[in-house]
C-alpha positions as CSV (number, residue, x, y, z in Angstrom):
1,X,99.2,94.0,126.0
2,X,102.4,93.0,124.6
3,X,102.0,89.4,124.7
4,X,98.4,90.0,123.3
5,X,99.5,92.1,120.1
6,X,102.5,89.2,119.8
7,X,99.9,86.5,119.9
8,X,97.8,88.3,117.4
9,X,100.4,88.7,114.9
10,X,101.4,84.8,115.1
11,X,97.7,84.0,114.4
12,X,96.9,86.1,111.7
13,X,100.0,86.3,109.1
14,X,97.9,88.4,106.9
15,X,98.7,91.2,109.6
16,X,102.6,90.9,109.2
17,X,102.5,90.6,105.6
18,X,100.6,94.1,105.0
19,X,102.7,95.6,107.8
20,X,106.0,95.1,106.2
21,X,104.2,96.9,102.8
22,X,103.2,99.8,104.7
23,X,107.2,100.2,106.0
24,X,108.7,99.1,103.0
25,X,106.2,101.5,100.3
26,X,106.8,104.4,102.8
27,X,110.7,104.4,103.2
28,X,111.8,102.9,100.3
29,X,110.6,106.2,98.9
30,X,112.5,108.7,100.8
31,X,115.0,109.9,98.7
32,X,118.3,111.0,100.2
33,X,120.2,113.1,97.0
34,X,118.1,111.2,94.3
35,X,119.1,107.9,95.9
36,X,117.0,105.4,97.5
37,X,116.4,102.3,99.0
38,X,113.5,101.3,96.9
39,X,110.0,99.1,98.2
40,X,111.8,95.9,97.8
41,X,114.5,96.6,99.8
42,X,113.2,98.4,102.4
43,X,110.0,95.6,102.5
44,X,112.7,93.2,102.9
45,X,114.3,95.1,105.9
46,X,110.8,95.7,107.6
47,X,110.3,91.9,107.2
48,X,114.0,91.2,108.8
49,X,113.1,93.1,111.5
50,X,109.4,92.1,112.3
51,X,110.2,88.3,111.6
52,X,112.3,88.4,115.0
53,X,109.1,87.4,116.7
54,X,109.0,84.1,114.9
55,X,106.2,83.0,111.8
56,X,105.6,79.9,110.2
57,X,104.9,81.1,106.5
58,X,103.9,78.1,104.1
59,X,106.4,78.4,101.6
60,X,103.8,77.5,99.0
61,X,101.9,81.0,100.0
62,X,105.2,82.2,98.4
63,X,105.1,81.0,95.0
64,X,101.7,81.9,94.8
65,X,102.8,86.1,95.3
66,X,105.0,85.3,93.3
67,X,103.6,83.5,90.0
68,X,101.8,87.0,90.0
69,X,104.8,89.1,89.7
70,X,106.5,86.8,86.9
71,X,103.4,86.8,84.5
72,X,103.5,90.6,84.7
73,X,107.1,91.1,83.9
74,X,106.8,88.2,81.1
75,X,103.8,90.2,80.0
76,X,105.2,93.8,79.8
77,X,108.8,92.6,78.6
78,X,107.5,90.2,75.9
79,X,107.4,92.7,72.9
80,X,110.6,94.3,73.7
81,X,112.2,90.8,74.6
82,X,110.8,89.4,71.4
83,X,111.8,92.5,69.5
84,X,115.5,92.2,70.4
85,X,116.0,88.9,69.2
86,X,114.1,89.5,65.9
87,X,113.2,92.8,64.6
88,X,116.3,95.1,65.0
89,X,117.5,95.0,68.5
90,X,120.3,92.8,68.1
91,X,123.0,95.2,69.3
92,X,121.4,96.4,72.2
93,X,120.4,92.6,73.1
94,X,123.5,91.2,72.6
95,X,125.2,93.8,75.1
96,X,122.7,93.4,77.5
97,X,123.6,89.3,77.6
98,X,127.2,90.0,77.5
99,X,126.8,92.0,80.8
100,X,124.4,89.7,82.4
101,X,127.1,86.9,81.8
102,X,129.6,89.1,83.6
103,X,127.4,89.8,86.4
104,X,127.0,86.2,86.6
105,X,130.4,85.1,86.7
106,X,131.8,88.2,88.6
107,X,129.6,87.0,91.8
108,X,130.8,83.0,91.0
109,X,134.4,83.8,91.1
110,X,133.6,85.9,94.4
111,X,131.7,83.5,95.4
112,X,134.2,80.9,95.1
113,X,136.9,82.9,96.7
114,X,135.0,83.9,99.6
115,X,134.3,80.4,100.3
116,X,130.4,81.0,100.3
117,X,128.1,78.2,100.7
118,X,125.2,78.0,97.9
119,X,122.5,79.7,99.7
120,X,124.7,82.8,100.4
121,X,125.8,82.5,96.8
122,X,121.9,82.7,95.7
123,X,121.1,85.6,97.4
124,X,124.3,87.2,96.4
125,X,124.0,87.2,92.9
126,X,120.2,88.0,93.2
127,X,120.9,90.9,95.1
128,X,124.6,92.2,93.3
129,X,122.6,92.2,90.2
130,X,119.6,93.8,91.9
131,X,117.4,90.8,90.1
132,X,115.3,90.1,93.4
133,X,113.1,87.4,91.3
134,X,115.7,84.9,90.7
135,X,115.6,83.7,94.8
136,X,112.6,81.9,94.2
137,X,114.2,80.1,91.4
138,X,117.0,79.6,93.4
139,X,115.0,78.4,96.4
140,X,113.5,75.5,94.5
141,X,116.5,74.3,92.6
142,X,118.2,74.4,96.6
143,X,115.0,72.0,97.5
144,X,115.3,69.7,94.8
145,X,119.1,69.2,95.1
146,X,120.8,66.3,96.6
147,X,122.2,67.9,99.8
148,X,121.1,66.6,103.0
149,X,118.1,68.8,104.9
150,X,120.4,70.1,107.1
151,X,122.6,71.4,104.6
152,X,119.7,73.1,102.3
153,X,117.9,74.4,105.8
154,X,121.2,76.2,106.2
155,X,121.3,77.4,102.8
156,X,118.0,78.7,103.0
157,X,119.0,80.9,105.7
158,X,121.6,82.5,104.6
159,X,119.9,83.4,101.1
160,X,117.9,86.1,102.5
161,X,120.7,87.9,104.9
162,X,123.4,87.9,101.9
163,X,120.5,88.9,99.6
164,X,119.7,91.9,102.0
165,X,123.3,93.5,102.0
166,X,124.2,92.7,98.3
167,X,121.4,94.2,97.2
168,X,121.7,97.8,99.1
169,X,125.0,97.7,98.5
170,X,124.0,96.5,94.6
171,X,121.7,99.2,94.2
172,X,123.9,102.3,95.1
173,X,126.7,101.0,93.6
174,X,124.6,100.7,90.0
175,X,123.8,104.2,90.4
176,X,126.7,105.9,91.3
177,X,128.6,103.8,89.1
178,X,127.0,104.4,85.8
179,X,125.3,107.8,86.6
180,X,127.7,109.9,88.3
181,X,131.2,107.8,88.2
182,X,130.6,106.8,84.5
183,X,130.5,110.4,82.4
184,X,133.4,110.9,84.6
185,X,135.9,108.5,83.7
186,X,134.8,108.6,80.1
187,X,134.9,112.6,80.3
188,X,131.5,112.7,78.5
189,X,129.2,115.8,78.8
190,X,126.0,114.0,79.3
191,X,123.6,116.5,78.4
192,X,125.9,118.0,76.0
193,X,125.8,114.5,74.6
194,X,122.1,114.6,74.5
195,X,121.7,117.8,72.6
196,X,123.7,116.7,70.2
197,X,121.7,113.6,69.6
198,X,118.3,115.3,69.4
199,X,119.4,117.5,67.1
200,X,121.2,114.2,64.7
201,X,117.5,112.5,65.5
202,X,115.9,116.2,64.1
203,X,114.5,117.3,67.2
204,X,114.4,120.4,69.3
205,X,115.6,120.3,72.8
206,X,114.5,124.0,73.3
207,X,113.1,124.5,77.0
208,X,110.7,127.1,76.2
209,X,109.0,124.7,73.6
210,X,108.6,121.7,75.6
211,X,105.3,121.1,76.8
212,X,101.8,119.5,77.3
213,X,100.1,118.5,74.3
214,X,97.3,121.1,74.2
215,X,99.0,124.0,74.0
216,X,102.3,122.3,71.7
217,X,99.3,121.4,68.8
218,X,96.7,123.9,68.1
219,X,94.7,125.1,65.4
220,X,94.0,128.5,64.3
221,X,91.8,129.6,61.4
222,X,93.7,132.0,58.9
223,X,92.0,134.3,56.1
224,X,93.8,133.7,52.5
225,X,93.9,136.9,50.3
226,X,94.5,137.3,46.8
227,X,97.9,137.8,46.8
228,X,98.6,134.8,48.8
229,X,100.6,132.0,48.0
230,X,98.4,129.7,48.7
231,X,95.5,130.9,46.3
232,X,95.3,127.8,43.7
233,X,97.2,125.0,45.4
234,X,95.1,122.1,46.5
235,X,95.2,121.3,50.2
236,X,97.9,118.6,49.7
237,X,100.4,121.0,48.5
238,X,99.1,123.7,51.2
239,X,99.5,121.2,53.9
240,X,103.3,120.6,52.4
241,X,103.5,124.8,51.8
242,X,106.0,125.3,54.8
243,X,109.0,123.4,54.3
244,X,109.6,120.8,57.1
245,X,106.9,121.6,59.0
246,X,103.8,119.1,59.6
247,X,100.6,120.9,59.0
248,X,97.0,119.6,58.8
249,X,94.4,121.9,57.1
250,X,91.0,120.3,58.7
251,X,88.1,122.5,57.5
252,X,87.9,125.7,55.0
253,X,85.1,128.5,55.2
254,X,83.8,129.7,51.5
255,X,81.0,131.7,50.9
256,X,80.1,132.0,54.6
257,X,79.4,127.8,54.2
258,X,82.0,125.2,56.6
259,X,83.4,122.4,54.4
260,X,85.6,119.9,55.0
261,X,89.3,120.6,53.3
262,X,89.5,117.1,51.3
263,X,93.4,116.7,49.7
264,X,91.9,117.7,46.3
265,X,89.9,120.6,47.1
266,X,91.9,123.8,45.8
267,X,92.2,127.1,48.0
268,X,90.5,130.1,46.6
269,X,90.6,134.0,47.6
270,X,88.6,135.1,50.5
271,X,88.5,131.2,51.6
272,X,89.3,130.9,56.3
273,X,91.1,128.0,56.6
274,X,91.6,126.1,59.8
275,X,95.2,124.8,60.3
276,X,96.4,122.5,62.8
277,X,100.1,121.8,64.1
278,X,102.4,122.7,66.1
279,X,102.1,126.1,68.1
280,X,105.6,127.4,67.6
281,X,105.1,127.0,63.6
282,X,101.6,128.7,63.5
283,X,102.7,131.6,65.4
284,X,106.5,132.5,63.7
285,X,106.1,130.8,59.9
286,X,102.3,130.4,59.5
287,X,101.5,134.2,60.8
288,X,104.1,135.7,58.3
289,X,102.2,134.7,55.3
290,X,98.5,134.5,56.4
291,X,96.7,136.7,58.4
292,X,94.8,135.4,61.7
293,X,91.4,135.7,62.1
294,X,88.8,134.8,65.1
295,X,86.0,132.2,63.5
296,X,85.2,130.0,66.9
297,X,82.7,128.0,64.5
298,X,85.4,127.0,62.3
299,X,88.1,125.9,64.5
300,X,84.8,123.9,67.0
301,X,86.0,120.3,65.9
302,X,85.7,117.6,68.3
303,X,89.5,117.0,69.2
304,X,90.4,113.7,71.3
305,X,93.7,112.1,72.5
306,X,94.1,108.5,72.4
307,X,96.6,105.9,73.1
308,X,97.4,103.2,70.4
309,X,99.4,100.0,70.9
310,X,101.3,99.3,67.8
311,X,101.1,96.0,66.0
312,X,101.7,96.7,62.3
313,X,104.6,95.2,60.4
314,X,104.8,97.4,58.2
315,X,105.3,100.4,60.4
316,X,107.9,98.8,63.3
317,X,111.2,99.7,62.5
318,X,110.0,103.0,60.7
319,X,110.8,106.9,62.1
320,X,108.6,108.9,62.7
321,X,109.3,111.5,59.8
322,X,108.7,108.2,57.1
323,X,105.8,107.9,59.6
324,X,104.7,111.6,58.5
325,X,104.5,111.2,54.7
326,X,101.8,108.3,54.8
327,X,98.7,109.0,54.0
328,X,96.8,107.3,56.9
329,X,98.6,109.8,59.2
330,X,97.4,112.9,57.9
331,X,95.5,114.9,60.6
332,X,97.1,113.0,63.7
333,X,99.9,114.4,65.8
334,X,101.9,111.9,68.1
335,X,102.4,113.4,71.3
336,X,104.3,110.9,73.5
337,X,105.6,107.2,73.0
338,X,106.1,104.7,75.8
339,X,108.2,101.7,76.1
340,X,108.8,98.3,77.5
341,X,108.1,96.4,80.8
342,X,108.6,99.9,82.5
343,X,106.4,102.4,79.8
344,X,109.4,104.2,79.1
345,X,109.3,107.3,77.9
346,X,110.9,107.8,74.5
347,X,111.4,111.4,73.1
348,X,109.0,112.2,70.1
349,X,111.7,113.2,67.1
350,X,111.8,113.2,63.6
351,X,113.9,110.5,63.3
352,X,112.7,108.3,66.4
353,X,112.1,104.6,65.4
354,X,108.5,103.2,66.6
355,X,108.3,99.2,67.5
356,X,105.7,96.7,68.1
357,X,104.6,97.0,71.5
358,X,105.2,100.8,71.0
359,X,102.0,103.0,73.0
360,X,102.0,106.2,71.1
361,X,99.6,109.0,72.3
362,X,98.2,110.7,69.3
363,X,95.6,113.8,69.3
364,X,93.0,114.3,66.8
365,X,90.1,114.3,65.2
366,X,87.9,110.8,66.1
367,X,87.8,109.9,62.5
368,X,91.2,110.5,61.4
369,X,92.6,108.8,65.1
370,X,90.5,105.4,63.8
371,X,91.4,105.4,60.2
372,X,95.1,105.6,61.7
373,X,94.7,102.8,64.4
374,X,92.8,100.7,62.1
375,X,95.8,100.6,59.8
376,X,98.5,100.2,62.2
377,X,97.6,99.0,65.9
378,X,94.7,99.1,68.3
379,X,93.2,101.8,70.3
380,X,93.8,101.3,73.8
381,X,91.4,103.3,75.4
382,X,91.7,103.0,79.0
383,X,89.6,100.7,81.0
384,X,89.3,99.3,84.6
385,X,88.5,95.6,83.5
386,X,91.3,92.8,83.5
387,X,90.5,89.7,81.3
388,X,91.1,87.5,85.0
389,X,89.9,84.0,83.0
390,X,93.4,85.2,80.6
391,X,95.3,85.6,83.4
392,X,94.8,82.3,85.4
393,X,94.8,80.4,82.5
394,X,98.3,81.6,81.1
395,X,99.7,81.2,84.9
396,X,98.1,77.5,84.7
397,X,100.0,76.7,81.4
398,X,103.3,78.3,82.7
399,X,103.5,76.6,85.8
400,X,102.5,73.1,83.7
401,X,104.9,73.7,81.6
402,X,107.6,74.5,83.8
403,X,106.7,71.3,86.3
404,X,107.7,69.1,83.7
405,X,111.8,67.4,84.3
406,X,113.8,66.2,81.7
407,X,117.5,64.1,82.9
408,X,120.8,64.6,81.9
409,X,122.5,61.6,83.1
410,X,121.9,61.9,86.7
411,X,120.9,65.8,86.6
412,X,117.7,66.6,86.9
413,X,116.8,69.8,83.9
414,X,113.6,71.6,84.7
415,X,112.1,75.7,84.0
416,X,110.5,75.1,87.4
417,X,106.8,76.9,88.1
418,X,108.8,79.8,88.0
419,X,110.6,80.3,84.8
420,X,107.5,78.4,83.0
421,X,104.9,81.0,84.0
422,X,107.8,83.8,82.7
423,X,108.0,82.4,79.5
424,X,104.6,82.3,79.1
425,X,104.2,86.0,79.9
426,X,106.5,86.7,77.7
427,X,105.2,85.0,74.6
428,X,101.6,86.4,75.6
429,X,102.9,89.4,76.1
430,X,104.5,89.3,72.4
431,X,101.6,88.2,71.2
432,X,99.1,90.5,72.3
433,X,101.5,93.3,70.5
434,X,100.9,91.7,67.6
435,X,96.9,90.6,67.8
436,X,95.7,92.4,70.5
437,X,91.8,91.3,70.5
438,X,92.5,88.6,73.6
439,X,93.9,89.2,77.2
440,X,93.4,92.6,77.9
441,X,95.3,93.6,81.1
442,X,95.2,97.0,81.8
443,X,98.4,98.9,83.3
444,X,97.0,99.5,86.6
445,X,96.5,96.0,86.9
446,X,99.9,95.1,85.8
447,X,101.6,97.9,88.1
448,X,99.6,95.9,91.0
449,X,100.5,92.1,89.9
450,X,103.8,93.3,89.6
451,X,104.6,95.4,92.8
452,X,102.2,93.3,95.6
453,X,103.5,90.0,94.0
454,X,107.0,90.3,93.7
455,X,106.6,92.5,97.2
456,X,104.3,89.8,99.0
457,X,107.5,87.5,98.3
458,X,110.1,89.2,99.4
459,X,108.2,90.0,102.9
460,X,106.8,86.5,103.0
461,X,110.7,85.1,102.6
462,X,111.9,87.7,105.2
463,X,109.2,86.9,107.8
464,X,110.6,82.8,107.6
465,X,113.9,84.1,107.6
466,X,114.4,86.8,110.3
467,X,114.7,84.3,113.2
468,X,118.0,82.8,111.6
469,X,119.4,86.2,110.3
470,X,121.5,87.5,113.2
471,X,123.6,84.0,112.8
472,X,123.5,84.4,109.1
473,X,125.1,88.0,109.4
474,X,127.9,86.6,111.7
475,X,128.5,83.6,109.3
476,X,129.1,85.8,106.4
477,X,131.2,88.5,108.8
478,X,132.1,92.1,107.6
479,X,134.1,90.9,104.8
480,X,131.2,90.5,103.1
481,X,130.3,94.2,102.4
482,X,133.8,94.5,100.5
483,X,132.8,91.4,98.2
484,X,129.6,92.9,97.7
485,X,130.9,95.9,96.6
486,X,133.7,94.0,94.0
487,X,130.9,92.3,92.4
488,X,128.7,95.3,92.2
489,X,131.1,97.5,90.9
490,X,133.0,95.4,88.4
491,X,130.0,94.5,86.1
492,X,128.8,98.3,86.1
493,X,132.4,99.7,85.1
494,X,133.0,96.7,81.9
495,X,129.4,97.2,81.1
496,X,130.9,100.9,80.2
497,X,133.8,100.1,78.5
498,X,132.2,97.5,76.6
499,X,129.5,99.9,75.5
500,X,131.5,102.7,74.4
501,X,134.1,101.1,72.4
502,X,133.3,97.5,71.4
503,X,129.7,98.0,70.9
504,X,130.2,102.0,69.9
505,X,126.6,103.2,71.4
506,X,125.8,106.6,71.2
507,X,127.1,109.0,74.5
508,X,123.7,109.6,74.6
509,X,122.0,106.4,75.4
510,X,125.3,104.6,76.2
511,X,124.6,104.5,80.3
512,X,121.3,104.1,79.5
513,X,122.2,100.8,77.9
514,X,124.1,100.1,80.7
515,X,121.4,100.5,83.2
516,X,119.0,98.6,81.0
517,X,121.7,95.6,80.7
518,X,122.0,96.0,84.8
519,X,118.3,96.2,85.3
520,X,118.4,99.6,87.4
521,X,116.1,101.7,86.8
522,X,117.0,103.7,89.9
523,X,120.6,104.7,87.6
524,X,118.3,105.9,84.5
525,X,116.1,107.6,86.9
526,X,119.0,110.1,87.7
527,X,120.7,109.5,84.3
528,X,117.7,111.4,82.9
529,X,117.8,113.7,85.7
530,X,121.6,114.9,85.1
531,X,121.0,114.7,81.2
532,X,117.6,117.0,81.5
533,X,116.4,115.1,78.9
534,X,114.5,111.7,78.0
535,X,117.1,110.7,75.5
536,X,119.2,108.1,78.0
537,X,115.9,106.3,78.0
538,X,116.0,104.9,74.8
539,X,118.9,102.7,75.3
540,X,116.9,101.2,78.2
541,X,113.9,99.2,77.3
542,X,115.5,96.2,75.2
543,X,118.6,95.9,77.5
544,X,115.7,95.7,80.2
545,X,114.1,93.3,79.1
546,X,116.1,90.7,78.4
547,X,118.6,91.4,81.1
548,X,114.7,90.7,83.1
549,X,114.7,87.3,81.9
550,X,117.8,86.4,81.8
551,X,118.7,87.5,85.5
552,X,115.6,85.4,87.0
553,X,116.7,82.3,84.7
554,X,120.4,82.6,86.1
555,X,118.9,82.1,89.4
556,X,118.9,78.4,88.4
557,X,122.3,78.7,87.1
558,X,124.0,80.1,90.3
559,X,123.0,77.4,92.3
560,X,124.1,74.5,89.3
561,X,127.4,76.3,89.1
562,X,128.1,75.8,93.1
């Protein structure tokens, strides 16, 4: 039986493949105090430990996993990426390659003084700087060096087993570093901190007002009397009536007849009006002035919520209380916003700045939700369809692109497949943000080219590797786990430092910089947790993104720099 299921498993790599996803999906999840190992991790592990029966994995069945993972990161990040270097987000960009240059050279001058060959070096950058995607980058430039076979077979082997322990070690270290060790040393109140910035950004951080967006937007239909203040102002100035507080007036009853409540139409005794906003303002400001009435007919308006992918000019950069005062946004209510390769969530305050790329959810009337979208992005109303043609193409031009060598003397200079098809992603990506009536590629989809090709990899390389692990592990000896851990730890705490008083970010958002420049999500994960609030998130996205690219690009450098 044994030598059977043994046999069966050599035959048919398919079965080993989608074996280590079912370990490495199930306990990279568990969650040991908010901490875990993650799918890649633990998929690598699985595949360590399978791969002791011995595979022969093509290593071009590699890059083909993996072409899929790169387009999708190039694709979600390129707004952001784009963004950061030229509509605003210098700051935040500029830290975030500050601390990717440390992270580099923190592992080089371990590297060096651990006397680690270039293959351990590879994987222990990729996995101190938790940037899994640069082996494959590394693995080619290792192929089309000048080092005997011998020498690059050996590299090979190593990569993965110094890869495996760097990036545990990596991973925890990131977290507990920036999210628990961090407000510590800096003696920062992290959700004090947080507070205090939503109420700067004109927000409410109130518990008992947070919410799902049907019950914090409602309408209720109000009867206006003759002594009421309202009798003779036009709905404009109705809508404006209560200071500081975003109303919509949608329809008016007069005379027993339902009409729709144009801006110029004026408010007359005896006249139910139906108001729309939020639920906390109608019931304590609204309900002092105007008395409440029942009229089911009036208030029956066909309500939808919709997402929108922002693309206008003229509204990135802008909050969204400017947002507010334009005309175009009159009956709409923004509800959530979502950001970057990741779909962030960004809290919704009055002085919250909106970005290409940005996917707000707004609630509203149909009519009023298309004049909006029409004037500032696209409605992306979900669908199940991927534009596939799109897709293969862009990964054709990437990898054509990147196949193309240039010299330098006697050093070969190439993007490789890899770092083509990212760049790529990343300008369609931009690109769609902007004119979004071509490749269409749904989140779901993205979400699955993302996790089962960069996951299909990293199982794929540990399946080849296994058999040479256990003398990898001996060749890089115990020592290893402290050099690990100096070139975790030292990036994370200067990335701090360097945040709080060179760069002067916010308390707020400063670790949530920091885990965007670091590319953990796993450390803003629990940031938010600990801050009970979205507000670390917002430092995130652009240090994510280009921290993304960078990272898998410096898996290139590693190698040139040993």
């Amino acid at each position: 039986m044994t030598e059977w299921l043994v046999a069966t498993l050599r035959e048919n790599v398919e079965i080993p493949l989608f074996l280590c996803l079912v370990v490495g999906f199930t306990v990279g999840r568990v969650q040991v105090r908010g901490i875990s190992l993650g799918e890649v991790t633990a998929t690598l592990l699985a595949a360590l430990a399978i791969g002791q029966i011995g595979f022969e994995i093509s290593p071009k069945m590699k890059f083909v996993f993996f072409s899929l993972y790169l387009f999708a990161v190039g694709y979600s990040a390129g707004p952001q990426f784009v963004r950061a270097l030229f509509e605003g987000g210098f700051k935040q960009a500029g830290f975030a390659v500050v601390v990717c240059i440390m992270s580099l050279l923190s592992v080089y001058a371990v590297a060096r003084l651990a006397g680690l060959d270039v293959g351990a070096a590879a994987g222990f950058f990729a996995g101190s700087a938790t940037t899994s995607p640069s082996l494959p980058l590394s693995e080619t430039a290792i192929a089309k060096s000048s080092m005997t076979a011998a020498a690059k077979a050996h590299a090979l082997d190593l990569m993965p087993a110094a890869f495996s322990i760097s990036f545990i070690i990596g991973t925890l270290s990131s977290v507990i570093v920036l999210a628990i060790v961090g407000p510590r040393l800096l003696k920062i109140d992290l959700a004090a901190a947080c507070r205090a910035y939503v109420e700067k950004m004109g927000g409410n951080d109130s518990k008992a007002r947070r919410g799902t967006a049907w019950h914090q937007y409602v309408a209720r239909a109000y009867r206006v009397d003759e002594k009421s203040p309202l009798v003779g102002l036009n709905v404009a100035d109705a809508e404006h009536f209560f200071d500081n507080h975003r109303l919509f007036l949608a329809r008016l009853r007069r005379d027993g007849e339902i009409m729709e409540a144009t801006t110029s139409v004026t408010i007359a005794a005896g006249d139910i009006i139906a108001l729309a906003g939020s639920r906390h303002v109608l019931l304590s400001e609204v309900s002092k002035v105007l008395e409440e009435v029942d009229d089911a007919e009036l208030l029956g308006v066909q309500v939808e919520g919709t997402d929108v992918l922002i693309t206008s000019s003229a509204l990135a950069g802008e909050t969204l209380k400017a947002l507010a005062d334009l005309p175009e946004t009159r009956g709409v209510f923004i509800t959530a916003i979502h950001r970057g390769a990741l779909s962030v969530s960004i809290p919704v305050f009055a002085d919250t700045t909106l970005y290409r790329g940005d996917v707000i959810r707004i609630i509203g009337r149909p009519t009023d939700i298309a004049g909006f979208a029409k004037k500032f992005g696209y409605l992306d109303r979900e669908t199940e369809r991927a534009d596939i043609a799109f897709i293969s193409a862009a990964i054709v031009a990437g990898a054509v692109i990147g196949a193309l060598s240039f010299r330098v003397g006697e050093v070969p200079l190439t993007l490789s497949t890899a770092g083509g098809i990212l760049l790529i992603g990343l300008f369609f990506g931009w690109l769609r943000s902007v004119h979004p009536v071509f490749g269409r590629v749904p989140g779901a989809t993205l979400w699955f080219m993302n996790s089962i090709g960069l996951n299909l990899f990293i199982a794929a390389l540990g399946l080849a590797a296994a058999p040479a692990l256990a003398g990898g592990l001996k060749e890089l000896g115990p020592v290893f786990l402290l050099w690990s851990l100096i070139a975790s730890i030292v990036p994370s705490l200067l990335a701090i430092y360097l945040g709080k008083y060179v760069f002067r970010f916010d308390d707020a958002i400063l670790f949530g910089c920091c885990a965007g420049a670091r590319k953990s999500s796993p450390a803003l994960a629990m940031l938010t947790e600990k801050a009970e609030s979205q507000v670390p998130a917002i430092g995130f996205s652009v240090g994510y993104a280009v921290s993304t690219t960078l990272l898998i690009l410096f898996g290139l450098v590693i190698v040139m720099m040993m």
